[in-house]
SERO-4910 file (N, C-alpha, C, O; in steps of 0.05 Angstrom, whole numbers):
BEGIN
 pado doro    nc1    nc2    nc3   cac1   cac2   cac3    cc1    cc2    cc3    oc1    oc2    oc3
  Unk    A    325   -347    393    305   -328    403    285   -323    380    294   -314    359
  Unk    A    262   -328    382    237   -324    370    225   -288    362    229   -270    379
  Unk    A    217   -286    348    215   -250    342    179   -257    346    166   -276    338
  Unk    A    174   -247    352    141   -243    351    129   -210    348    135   -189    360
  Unk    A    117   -214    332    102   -186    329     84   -181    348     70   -196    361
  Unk    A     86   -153    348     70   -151    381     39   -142    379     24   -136    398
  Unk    A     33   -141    351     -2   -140    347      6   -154    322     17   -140    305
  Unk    A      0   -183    318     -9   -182    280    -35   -191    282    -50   -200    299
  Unk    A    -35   -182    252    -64   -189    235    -67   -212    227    -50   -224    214
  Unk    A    -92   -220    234   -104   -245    225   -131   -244    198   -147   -226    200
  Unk    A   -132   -254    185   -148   -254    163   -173   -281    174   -164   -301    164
  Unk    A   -189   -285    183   -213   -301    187   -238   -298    163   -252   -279    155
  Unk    A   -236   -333    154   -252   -338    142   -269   -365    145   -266   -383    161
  Unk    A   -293   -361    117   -309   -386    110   -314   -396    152   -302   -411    167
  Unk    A   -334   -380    153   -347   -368    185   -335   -379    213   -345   -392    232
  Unk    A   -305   -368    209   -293   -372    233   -271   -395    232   -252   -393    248
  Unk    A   -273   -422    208   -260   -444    211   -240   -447    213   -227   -465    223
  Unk    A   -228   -411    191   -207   -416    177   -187   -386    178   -190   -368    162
  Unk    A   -176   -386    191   -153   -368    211   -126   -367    202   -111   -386    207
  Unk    A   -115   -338    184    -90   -337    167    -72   -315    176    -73   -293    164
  Unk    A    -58   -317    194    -40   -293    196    -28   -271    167    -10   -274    150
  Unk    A    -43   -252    172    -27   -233    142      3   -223    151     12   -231    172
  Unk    A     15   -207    136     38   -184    135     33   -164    153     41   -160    176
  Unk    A     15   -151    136     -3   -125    135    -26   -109    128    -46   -123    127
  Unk    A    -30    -88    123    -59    -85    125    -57    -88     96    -68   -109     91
  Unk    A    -47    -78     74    -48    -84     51    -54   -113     40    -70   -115     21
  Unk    A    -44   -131     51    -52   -167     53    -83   -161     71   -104   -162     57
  Unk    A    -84   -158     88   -109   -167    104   -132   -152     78   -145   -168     64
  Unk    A   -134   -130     76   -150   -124     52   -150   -135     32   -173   -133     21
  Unk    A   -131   -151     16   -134   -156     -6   -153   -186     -1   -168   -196    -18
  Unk    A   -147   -199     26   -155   -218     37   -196   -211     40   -217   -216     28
  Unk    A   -187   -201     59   -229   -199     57   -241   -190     40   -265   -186     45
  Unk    A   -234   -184     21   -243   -165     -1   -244   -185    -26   -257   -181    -46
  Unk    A   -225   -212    -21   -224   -230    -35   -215   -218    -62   -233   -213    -78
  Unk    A   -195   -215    -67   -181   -201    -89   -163   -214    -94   -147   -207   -111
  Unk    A   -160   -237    -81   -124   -251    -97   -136   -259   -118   -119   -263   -135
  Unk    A   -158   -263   -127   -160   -272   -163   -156   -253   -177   -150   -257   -200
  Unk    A   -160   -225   -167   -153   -210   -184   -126   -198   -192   -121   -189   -214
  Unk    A   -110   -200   -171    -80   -199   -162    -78   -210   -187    -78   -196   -208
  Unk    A    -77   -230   -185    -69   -255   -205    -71   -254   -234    -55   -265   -248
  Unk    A    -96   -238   -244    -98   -226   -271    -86   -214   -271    -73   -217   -292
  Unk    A    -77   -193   -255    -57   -168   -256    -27   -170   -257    -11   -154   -267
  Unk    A    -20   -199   -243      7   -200   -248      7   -214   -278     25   -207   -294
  Unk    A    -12   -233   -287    -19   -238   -320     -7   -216   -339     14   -214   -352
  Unk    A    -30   -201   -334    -20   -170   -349      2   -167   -351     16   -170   -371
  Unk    A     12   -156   -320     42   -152   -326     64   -157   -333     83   -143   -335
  Unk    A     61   -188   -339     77   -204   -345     77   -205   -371     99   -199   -380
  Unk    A     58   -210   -388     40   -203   -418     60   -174   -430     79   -169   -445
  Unk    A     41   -158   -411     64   -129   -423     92   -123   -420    106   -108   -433
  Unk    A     99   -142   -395    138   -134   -400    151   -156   -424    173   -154   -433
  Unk    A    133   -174   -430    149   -194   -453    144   -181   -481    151   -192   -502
  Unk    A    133   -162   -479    129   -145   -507    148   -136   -512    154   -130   -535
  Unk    A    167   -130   -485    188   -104   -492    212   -115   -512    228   -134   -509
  Unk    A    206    -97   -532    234   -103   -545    251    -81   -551    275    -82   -554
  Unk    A    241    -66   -552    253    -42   -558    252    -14   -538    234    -12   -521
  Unk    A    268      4   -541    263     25   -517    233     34   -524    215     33   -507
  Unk    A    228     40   -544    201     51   -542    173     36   -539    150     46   -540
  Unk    A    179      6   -535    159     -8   -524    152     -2   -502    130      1   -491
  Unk    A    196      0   -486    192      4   -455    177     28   -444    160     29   -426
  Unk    A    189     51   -459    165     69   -455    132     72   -450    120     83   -432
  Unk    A    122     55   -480     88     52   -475     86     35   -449     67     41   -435
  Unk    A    102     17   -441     93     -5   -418     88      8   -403     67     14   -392
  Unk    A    114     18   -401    120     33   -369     91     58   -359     77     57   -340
  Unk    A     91     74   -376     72     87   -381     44     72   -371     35     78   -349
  Unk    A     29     50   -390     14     42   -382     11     30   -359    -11     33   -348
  Unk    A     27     16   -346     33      1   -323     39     33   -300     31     27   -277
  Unk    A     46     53   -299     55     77   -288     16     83   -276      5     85   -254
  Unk    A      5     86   -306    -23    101   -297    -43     79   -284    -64     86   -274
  Unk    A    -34     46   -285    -47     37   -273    -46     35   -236    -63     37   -218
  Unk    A    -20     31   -236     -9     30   -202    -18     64   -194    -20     72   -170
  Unk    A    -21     78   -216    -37    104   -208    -57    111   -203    -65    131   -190
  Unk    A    -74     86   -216   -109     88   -204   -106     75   -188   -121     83   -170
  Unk    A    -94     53   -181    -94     30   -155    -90     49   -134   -108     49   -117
  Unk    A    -75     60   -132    -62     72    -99    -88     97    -97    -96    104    -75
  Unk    A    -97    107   -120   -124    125   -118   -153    106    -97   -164    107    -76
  Unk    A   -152     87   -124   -167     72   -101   -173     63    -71   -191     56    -56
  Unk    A   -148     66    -72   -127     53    -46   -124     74    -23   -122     63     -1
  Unk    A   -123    101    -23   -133    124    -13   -151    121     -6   -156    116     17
  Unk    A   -168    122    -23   -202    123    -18   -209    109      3   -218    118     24
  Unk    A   -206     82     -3   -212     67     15   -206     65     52   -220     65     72
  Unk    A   -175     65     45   -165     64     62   -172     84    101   -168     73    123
  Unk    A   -183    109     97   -196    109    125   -222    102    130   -234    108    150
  Unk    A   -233     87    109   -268     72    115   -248     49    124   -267     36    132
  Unk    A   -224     30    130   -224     10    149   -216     26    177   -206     47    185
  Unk    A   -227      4    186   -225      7    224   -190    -12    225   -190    -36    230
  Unk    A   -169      1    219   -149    -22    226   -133     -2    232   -110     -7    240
***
């Protein structure tokens, strides 16, 4: 037996050719907004800052810094979020 979702999202691009089923609205945005390159620096980063950790009080500054960033993201992420129609 096949599961099908009973509304999904599609991501349409490069004028119509090119047709990508997302997750969710979090994917479909990051999709038209064309942000997976930035994704991609960001998991850089984070990858960069957890190999620093050596000590508890590294883990601390990380966590911290990485804490206030996913803190402006989801700010942003508010914001935005009732200017889409989804």
């Amino acid at each position: 037996m096949s599961t099908k979702k009973s509304n999904p999202l599609y991501h349409v691009s490069n004028d119509g050719k090119d047709v990508e089923s997302v997750d969710g609205v979090l994917e479909l945005i990051i999709k038209k907004l064309g942000l997976t390159p930035a994704l991609s620096v960001l998991e850089d980063i984070f990858s960069f800052l957890l190999e620093q950790v050596s000590s508890y009080a590294m883990f601390s500054v990380v966590k911290e810094i990485i804490d206030e960033l996913v803190e402006k993201l989801l700010a942003v992420y508010s914001k935005i979020r009732p200017l889409l129609s989804i």
